[in-house]
N, C-alpha and C positions, 0 to 999 in steps of 0.2 A: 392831917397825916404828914408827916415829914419822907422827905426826900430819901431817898437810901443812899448810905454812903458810901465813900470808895472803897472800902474794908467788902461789902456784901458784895460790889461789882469787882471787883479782884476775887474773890472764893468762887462764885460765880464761873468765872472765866476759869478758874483753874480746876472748878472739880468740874466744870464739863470737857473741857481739852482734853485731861486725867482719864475721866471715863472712857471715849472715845480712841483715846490713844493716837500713836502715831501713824501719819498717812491718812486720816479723815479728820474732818474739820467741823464744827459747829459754824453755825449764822451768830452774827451781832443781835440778830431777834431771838435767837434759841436764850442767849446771857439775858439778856436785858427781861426776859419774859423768865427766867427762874430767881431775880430781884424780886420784880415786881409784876405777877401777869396782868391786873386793868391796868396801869400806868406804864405798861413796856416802852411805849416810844417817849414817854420824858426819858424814858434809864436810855435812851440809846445813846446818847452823845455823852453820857458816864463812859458807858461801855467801851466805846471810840477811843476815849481819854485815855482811858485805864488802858485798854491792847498796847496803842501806842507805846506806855510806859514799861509796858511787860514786855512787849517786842522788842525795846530798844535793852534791856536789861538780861536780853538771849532766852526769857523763859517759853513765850512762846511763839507764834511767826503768825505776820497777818498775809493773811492767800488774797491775790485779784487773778483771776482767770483763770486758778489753777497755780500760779507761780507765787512766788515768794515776792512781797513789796519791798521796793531795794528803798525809797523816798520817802521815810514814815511819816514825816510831818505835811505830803502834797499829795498823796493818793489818796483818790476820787469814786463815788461811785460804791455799788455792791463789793464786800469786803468779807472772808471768812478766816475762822480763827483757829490752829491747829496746832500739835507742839510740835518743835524744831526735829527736823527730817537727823537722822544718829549720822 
């Protein structure tokens, strides 16, 4: 089986962010597990990659504790993903 690529972990992120709307957020496991559900945690550092890239391009915003990650390339830890506050 090959690896899924950044094309499905981008759709991925965007039609779950899409669906949920703004103000609530999806997990990096909600994405990674509508890739791939047995291989979710290989998709998760896709996933990581891919937010990063869409974060930094305003589509959508990565949450740590609620707040907005101002550091995209050095924040740590549990991460969720949600579109950008209007």
């Amino acid at each position: 089986m090959s690896e899924p690529g950044h094309n499905a972990v981008r759709e991925a992120i965007l039609a779950l962010t899409a669906e949920c709307g703004v103000g609530k957020t999806i997990s990096a496991e909600q994405a990674a597990r509508a890739v791939s559900e047995e291989n979710f945690q290989r998709v998760l550092k896709d996933v990581r990659a891919e937010a990063v890239r869409l974060a930094k391009a305003g589509t959508i915003t990565i949450y740590r504790k609620g707040k907005p990650v101002e550091n995209l390339d050095a924040f740590k830890g549990v991460y969720r993903l949600g579109l950008p506050q209007a």
